[in-house]
C-alpha positions as CSV (number, residue, x, y, z in Angstrom):
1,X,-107.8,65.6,-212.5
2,X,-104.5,63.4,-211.7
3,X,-102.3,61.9,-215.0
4,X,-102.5,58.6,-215.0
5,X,-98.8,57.2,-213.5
6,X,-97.8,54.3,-211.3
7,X,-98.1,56.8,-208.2
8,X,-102.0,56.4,-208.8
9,X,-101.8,52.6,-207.3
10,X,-99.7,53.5,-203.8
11,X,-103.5,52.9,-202.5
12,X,-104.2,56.6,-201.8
13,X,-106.3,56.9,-205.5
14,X,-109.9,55.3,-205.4
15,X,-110.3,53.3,-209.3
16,X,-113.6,53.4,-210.4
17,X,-115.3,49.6,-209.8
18,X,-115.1,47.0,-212.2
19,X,-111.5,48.4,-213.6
20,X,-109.2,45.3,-213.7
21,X,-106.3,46.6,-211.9
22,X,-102.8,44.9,-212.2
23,X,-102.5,42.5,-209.2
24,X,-98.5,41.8,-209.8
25,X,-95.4,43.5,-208.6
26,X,-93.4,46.0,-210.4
27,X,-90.2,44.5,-210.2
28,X,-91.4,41.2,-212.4
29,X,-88.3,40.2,-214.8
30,X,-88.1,41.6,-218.3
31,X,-89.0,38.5,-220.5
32,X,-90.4,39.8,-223.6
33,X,-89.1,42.4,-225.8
34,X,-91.3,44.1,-228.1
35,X,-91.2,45.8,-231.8
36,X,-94.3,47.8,-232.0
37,X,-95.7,50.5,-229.0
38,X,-98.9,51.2,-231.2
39,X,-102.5,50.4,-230.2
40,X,-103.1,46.6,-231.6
41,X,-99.6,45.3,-229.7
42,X,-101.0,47.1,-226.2
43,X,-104.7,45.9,-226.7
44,X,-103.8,42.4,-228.1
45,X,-100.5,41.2,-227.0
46,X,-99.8,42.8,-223.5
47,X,-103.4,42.3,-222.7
48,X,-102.8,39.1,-222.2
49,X,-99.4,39.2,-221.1
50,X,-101.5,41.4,-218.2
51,X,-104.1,38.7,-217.4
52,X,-101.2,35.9,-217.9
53,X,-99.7,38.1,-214.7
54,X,-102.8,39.0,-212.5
55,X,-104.0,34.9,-212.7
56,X,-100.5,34.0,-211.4
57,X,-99.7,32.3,-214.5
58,X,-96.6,34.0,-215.6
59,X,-94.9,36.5,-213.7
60,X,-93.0,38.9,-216.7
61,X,-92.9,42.3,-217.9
62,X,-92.4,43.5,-221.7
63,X,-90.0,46.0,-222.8
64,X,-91.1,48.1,-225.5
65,X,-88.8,49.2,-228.6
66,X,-90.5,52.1,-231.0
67,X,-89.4,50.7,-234.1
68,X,-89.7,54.2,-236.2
69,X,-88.3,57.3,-235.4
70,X,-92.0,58.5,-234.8
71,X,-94.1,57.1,-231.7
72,X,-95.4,56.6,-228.1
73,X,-92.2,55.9,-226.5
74,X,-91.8,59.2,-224.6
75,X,-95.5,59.6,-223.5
76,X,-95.5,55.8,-222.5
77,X,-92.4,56.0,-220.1
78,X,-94.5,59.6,-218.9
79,X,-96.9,57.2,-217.5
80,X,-94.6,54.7,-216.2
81,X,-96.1,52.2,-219.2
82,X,-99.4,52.3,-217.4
83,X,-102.5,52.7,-220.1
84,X,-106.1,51.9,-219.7
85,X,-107.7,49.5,-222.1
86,X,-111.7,49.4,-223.1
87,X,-112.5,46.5,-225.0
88,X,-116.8,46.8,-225.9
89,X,-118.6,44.6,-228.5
90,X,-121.5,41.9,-228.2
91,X,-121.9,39.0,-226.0
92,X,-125.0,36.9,-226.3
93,X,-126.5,39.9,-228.2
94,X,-126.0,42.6,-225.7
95,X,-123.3,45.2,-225.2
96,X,-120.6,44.8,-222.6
97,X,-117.7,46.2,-221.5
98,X,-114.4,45.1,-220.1
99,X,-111.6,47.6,-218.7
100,X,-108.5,47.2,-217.7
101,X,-105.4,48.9,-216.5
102,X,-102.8,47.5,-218.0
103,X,-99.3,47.3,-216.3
104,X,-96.9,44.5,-218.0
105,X,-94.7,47.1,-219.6
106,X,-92.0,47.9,-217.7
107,X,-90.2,51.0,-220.0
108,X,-90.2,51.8,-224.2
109,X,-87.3,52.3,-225.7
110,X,-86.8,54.4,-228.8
111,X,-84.8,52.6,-231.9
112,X,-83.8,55.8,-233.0
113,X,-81.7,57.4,-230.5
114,X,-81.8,54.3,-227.7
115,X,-80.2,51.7,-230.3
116,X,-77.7,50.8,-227.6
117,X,-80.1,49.9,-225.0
118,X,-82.0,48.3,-227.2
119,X,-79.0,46.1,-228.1
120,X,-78.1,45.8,-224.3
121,X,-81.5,43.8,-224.0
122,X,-80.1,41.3,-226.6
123,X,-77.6,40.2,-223.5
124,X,-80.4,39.7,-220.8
125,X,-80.3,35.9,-220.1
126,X,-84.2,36.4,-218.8
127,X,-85.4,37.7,-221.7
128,X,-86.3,35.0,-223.9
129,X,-89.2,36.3,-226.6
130,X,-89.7,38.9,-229.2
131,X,-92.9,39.7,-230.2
132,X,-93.9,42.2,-232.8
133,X,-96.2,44.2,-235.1
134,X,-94.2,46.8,-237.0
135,X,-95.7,50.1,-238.6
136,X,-92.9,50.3,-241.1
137,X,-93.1,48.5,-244.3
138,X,-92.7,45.2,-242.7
139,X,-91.2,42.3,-242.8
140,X,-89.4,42.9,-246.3
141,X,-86.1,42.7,-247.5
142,X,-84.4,46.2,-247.6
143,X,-80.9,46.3,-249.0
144,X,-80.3,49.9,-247.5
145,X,-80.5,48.3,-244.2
146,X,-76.6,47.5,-243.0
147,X,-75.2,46.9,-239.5
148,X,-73.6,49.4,-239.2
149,X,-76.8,52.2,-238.7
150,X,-78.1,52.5,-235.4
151,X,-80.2,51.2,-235.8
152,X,-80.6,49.0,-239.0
153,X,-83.4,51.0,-241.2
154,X,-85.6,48.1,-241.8
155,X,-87.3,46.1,-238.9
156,X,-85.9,42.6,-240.2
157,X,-82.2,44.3,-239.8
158,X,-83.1,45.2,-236.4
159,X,-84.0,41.9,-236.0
160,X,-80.6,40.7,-237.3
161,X,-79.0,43.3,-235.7
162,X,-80.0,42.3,-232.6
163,X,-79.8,38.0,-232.6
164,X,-76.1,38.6,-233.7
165,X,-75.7,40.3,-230.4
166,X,-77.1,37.9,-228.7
167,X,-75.5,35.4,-230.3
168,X,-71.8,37.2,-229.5
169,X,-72.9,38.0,-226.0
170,X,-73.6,34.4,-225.0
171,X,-71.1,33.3,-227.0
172,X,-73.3,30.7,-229.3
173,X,-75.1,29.0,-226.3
174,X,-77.8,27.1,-227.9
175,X,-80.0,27.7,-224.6
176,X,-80.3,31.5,-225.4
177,X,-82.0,31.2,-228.8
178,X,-85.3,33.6,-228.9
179,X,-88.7,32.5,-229.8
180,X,-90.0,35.2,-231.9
181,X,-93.5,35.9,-233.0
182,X,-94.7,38.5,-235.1
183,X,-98.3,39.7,-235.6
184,X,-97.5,41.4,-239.1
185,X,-100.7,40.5,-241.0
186,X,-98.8,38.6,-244.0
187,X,-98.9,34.9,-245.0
188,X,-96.8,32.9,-242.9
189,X,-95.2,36.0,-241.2
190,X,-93.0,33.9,-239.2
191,X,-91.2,32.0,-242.2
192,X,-90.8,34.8,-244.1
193,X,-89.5,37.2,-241.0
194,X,-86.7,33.8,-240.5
195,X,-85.6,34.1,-244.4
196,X,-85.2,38.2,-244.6
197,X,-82.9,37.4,-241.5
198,X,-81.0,35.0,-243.0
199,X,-80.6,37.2,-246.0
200,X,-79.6,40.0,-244.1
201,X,-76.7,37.8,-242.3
202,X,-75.5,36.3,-245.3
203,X,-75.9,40.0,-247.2
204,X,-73.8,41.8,-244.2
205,X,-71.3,39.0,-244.2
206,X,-71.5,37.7,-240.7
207,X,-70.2,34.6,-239.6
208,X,-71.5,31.5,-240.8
209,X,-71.9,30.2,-237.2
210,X,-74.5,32.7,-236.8
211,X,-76.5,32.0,-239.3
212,X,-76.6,28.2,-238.4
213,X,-77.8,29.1,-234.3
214,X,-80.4,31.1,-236.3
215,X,-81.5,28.9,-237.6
216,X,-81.4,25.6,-235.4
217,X,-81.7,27.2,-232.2
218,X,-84.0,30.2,-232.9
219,X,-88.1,29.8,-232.9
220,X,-89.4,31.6,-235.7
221,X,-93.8,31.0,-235.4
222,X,-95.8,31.6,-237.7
223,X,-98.9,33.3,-236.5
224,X,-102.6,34.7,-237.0
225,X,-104.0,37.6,-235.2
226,X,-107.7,38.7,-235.3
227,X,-108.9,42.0,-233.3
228,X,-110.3,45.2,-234.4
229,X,-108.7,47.9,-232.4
230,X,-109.6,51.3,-232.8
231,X,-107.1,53.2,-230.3
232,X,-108.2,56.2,-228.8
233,X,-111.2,57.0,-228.3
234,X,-110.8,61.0,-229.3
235,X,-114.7,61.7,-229.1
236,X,-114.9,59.7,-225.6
237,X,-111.8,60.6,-224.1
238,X,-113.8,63.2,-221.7
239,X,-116.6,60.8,-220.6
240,X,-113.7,58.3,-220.4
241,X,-111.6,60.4,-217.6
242,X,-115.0,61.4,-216.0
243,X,-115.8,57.6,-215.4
244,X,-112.2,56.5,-214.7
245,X,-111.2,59.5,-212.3
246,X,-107.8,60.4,-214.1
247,X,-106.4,61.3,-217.5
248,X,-104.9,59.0,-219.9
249,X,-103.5,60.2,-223.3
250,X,-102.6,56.7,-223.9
251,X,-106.2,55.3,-224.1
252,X,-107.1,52.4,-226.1
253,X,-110.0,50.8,-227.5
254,X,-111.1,47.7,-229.3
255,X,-113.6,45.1,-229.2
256,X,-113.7,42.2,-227.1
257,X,-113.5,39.7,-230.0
258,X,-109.9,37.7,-230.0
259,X,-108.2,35.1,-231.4
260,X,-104.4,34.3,-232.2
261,X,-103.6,31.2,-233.8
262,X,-99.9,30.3,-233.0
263,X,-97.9,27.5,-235.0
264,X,-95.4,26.2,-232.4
265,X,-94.5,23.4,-230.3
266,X,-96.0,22.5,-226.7
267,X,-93.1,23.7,-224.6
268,X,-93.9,27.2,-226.1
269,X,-97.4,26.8,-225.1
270,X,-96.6,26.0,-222.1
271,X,-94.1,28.4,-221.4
272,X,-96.9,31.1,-222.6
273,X,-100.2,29.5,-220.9
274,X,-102.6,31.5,-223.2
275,X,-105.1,28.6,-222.8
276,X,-105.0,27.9,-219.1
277,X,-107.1,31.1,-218.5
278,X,-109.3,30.8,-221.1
279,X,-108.0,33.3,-224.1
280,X,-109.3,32.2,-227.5
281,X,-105.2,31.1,-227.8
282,X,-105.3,28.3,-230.7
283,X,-101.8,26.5,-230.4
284,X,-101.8,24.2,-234.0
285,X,-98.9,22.8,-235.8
286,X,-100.7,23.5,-239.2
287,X,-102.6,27.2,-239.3
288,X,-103.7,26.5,-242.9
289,X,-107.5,25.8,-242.0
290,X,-107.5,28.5,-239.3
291,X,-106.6,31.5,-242.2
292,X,-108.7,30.0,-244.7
293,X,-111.3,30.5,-241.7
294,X,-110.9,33.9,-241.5
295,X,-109.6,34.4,-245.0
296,X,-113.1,33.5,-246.7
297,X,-115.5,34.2,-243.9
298,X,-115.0,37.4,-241.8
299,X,-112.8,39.5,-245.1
300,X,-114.6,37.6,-247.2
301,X,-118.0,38.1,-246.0
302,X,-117.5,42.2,-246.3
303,X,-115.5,41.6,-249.4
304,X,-118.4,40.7,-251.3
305,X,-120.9,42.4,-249.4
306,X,-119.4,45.8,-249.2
307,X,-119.9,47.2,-252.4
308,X,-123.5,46.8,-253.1
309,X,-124.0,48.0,-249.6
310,X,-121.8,51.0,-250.0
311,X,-123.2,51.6,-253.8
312,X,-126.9,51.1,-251.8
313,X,-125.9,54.2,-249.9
314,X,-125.1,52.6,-246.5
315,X,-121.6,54.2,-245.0
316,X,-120.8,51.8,-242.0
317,X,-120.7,47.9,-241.2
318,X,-123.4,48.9,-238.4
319,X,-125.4,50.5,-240.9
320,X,-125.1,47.3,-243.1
321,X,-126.2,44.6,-241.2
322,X,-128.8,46.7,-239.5
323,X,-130.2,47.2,-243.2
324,X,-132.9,44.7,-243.4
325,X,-132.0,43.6,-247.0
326,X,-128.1,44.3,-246.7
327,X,-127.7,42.3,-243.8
328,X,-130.1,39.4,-245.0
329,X,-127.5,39.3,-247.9
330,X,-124.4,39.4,-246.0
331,X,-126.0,36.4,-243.5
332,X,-126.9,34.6,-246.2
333,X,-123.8,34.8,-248.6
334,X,-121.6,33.7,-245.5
335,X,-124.2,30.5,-244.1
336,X,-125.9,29.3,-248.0
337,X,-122.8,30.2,-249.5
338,X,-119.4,30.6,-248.1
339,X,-119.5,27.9,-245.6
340,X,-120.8,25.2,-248.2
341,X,-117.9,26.0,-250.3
342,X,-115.1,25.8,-247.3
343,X,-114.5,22.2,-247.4
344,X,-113.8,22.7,-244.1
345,X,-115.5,21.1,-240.4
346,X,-118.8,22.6,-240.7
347,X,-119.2,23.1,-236.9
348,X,-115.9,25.2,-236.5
349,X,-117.5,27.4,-239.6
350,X,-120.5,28.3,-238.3
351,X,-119.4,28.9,-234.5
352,X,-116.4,31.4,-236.1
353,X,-119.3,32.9,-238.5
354,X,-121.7,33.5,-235.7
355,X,-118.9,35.4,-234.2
356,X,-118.3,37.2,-237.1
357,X,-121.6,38.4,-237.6
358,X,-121.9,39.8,-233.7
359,X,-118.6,41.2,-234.4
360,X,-119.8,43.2,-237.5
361,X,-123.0,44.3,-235.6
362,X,-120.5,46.0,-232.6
363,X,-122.4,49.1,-231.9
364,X,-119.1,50.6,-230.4
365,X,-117.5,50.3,-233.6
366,X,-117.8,52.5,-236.7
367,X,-116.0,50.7,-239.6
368,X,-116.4,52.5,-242.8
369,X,-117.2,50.6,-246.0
370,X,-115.0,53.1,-247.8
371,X,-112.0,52.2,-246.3
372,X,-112.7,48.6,-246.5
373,X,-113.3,49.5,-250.4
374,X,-109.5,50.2,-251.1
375,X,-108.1,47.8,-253.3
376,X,-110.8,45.7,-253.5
377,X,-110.1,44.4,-257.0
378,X,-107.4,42.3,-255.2
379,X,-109.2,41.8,-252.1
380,X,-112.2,39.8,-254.4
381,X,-110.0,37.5,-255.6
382,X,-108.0,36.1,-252.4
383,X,-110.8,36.4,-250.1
384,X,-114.3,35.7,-252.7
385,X,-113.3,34.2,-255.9
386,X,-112.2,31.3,-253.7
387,X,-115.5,30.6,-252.6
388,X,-117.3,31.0,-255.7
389,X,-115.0,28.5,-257.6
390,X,-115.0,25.6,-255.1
391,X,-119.0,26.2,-255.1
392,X,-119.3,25.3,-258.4
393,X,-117.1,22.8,-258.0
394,X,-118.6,20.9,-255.2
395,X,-122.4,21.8,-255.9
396,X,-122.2,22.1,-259.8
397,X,-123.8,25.9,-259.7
398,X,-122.9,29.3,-259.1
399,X,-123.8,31.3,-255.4
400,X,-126.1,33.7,-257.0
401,X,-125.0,36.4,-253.7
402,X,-121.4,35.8,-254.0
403,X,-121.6,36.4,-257.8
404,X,-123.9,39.3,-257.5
405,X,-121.1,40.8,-255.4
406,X,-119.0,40.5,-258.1
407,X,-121.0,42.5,-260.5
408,X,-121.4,45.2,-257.4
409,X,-117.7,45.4,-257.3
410,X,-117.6,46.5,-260.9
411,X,-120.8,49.0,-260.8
412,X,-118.4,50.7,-258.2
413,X,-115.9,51.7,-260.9
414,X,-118.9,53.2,-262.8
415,X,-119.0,56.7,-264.4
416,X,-115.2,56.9,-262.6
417,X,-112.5,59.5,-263.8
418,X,-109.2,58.8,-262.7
419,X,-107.0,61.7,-260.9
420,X,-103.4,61.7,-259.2
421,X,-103.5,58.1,-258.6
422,X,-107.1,57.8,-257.8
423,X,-110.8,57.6,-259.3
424,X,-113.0,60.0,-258.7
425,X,-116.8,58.2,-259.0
426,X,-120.5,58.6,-258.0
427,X,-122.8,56.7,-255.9
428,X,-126.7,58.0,-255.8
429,X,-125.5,59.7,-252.8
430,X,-122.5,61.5,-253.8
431,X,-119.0,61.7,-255.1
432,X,-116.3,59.5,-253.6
433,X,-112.9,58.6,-253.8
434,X,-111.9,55.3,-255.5
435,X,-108.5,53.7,-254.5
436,X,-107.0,51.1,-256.1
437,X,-103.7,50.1,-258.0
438,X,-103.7,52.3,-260.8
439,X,-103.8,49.3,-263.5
440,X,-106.9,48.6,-261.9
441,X,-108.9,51.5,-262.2
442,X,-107.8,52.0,-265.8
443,X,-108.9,48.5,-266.8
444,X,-111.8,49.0,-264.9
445,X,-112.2,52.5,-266.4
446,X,-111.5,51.0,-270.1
447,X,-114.1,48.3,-269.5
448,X,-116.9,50.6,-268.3
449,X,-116.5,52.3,-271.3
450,X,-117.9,49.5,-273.5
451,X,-121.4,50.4,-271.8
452,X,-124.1,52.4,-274.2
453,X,-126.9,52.2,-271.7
454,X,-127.9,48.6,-273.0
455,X,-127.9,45.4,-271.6
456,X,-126.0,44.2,-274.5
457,X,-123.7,47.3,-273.0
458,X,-123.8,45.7,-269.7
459,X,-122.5,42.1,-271.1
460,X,-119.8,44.0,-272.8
461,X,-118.4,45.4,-269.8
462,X,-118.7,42.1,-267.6
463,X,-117.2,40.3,-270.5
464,X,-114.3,42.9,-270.5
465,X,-114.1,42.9,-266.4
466,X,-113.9,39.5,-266.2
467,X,-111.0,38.6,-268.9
468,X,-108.7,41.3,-266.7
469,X,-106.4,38.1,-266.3
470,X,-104.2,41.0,-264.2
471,X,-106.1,41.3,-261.8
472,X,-108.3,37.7,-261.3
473,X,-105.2,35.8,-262.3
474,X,-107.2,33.7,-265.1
475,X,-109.7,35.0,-267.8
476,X,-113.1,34.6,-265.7
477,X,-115.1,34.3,-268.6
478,X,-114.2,30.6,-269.1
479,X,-116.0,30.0,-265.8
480,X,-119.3,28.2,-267.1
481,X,-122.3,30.8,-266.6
482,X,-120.3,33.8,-264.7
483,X,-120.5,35.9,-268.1
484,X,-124.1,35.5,-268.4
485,X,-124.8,36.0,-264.2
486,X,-122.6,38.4,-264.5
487,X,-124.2,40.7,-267.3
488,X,-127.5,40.3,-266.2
489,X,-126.4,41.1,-263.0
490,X,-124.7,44.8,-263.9
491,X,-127.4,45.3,-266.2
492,X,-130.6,44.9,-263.6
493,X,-128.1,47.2,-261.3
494,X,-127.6,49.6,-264.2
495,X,-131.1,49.7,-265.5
496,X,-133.4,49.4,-261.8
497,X,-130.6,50.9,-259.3
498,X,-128.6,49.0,-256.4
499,X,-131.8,48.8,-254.1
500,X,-133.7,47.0,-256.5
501,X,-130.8,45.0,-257.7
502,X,-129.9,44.0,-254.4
503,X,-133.3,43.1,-253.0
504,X,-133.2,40.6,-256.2
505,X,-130.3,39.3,-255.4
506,X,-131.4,38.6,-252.2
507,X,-135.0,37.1,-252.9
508,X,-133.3,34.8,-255.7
């Protein structure tokens, strides 16, 4: 069976039907240049980079730069940057399938040993965008970074690194500032990638002149991305090459859900014509609403759903919302509950929750509720406590499900010893692993062991959970009637069990 490589589309190789082949030359101009080879960049970003060329809209290639000594470079450049792409979920309540052969990048470059061309790509007058989505620590200030490495250790000096040779090369010209948009899944990513640069410059002492065409002339956007990807497909990879015809170690998966919500100005958008064929591209100048969107319905919506449903001996979002009483809850806490309290357009809500809940029902993807149960202290109260305090606020009462969650989360730390960093703690089902900071699993730890078996135990412990002013950022307990929902909550979980608790919770 062939390797997959850019000799596979002279015309002698027959593609399977239905594989979206690239219809664009290979000689396009390099326009983007990339920080990030991994498997959300290739099924996100150059996906539609990929149908931005084979709808005639665009007419670019991307080059990629492996931004840690570790990667894909070498086996990309193998196969001449080709990769298949499967992207499977739920559409109208059936499964479908989309595959593609993806063919916008035109070479990867490693950082660590190719710092030089990388730099060399600073100087091309076509290429005008950096995109990126780093594996390292992101977008943080490191003081060990200096200009002098090659290349810079942190991904904002690479960044740096490479703008000041730009700016040298072109001598200043305000006409060859980049438009730059990372994907890095922090708060404002775009702001705060702008300010590291700046303190890099002013740290490394380069000329003042720089630093002002960084930042007059120089896009920084602040962004939102939203796609499970779950790479390659290890267990499929055989059936894969069977259907396809050829091998390809560079395989990728992910479901066909996407959205990226861009901050920038019109003459970006249409420089990048997203919307013109129909990607769920959302150009705003304010992406406040669109994060509290996601924020407090699709994170928050497992958030509070995922430890009762884990504790209820369920091991998958599948499994969850298959669960007649799980998923009832998890509908109901995002529609009765979460939505109410958004204070958002109501319409916008419900279309992203309906979304949201076909996305958590992919049958082509197994998300485990473990992993989605690290940290989850701090998860609760960006992505739930939200929600639960504006609902009181606007409706004058607790949501019993969102609040029920709550007491769930702190059943989880139940019966848990903590070793080397972790907690190791029961379910009916078995032992897991409990990860978390390691203040919170010793408060938790220290609060569980207030409990005697009683109920009166049980208020002890929610009163002690709750006044963690650590972790919740305010004593809890000053919230009119959490105490008493939440004690009676642990303690009907304690005394009955998470399936009785939970079908409770849900009847009301």
């Amino acid at each position: 069976m062939p390797r997959l490589t850019r000799k596979l589309l002279d015309g002698s190789f027959r593609f399977p039907p239905g594989l979206d082949l690239p219809a664009y030359p290979v000689d396009l101009p390099e326009r983007v240049v990339q920080f990030g080879e991994g498997n959300f960049l290739r099924a996100f970003v150059d996906w539609m980079f990929h149908r931005l060329n084979n709808s005639g809209q665009w007419g670019g290639r991307v080059v990629v730069v492996q931004p840690i000594a570790a990667g894909l470079a070498g086996r990309l450049n193998e196969q001449d940057g080709l990769y298949t792409l499967a992207l499977r979920g739920l559409q109208g309540g059936q499964p479908a399938e989309d595959l593609s052969l993806i063919g916008v990048i035109s070479r990867a470059l490693n950082a660590y040993g190719q710092w030089d061309e990388v730099l060399q790509c600073a100087a091309s007058p076509t290429i005008e965008f950096m995109i990126s989505n780093t594996t390292e620590a992101g977008i943080s200030y490191d003081p060990g970074a200096t200009p002098d490495q090659a290349p810079p250790a942190s991904f904002p000096g690479k960044v740096t690194a490479y703008l000041y040779r730009r700016f040298v090369h072109f001598d200043g010209d305000p006409g060859k500032g980049m438009t730059i948009i990372p994907c890095e899944l922090i708060d404002r990513n775009g702001d705060v990638l702008k300010g590291t640069v700046l303190r890099h410059a002013a740290a490394w002492q380069l000329p003042a002149a720089f630093a002002a065409w960084v930042e007059k002339y120089n896009l920084f956007l602040n962004t939102l991305v939203d796609r499970v990807v779950t790479g390659y497909p290890r267990d499929e990879a055989a059936a894969f090459a069977a259907r396809l015809g050829y091998e390809d170690g560079l395989l990728d998966t992910g479901e066909n859900f996407h959205l990226w919500v861009i901050e920038g100005p019109a003459r970006v958008a249409e420089k990048l014509p997203f919307t013109r064929i129909g990607l769920n591209v959302i150009w705003t100048d304010d992406m406040t609403p669109y994060r509290t969107r996601k924020v407090r319905i699709l994170n928050g919506a497992h958030t509070a759903a995922v430890p009762a449903a884990f504790l209820y001996g369920l091991d998958t979002v599948g499994e969850m919302m298959d669960d007649k009483v799980a998923g009832r809850f998890v509908r109901e806490a995002v529609y009765e509950e979460i939505i109410p309290a958004c204070g958002l357009d109501k319409e916008m809500l419900r279309s992203f929750a309906d979304a949201v809940i076909d996305r958590f029902r992919n049958p082509y993807i197994r998300h485990y509720l473990i992993s989605i149960l690290l940290n989850s202290a701090a998860k609760f109260k960006n992505r739930v406590l939200p929600s639960i305090l504006d609902h009181q606020r606007r409706f004058g009462r607790l949501p019993r499900r969102l609040v029920f969650g709550l007491a769930a989360l702190a059943a989880v730390y139940k019966d848990g010893e903590i070793t080397d960093g972790a907690m190791e703690a029961r379910r009916d089902k078995g032992a897991f692993t409990m990860r978390d900071d390691l203040p919170v699993l010793a408060a938790m730890a220290a609060a569980w062991r207030e409990y005697d078996g009683t109920d009166a135990g049980a208020r002890r412990v929610a009163v002690a959970v709750l006044a963690n002013t650590a972790v919740w950022g305010e004593d809890l307990n000053k919230v009119a009637g959490l105490t008493d929902a939440t004690a009676a909550n642990l303690g009907r979980i304690c005394r009955d069990g998470m399936a009785a608790a939970l079908a409770a919770a849900v009847e009301g």
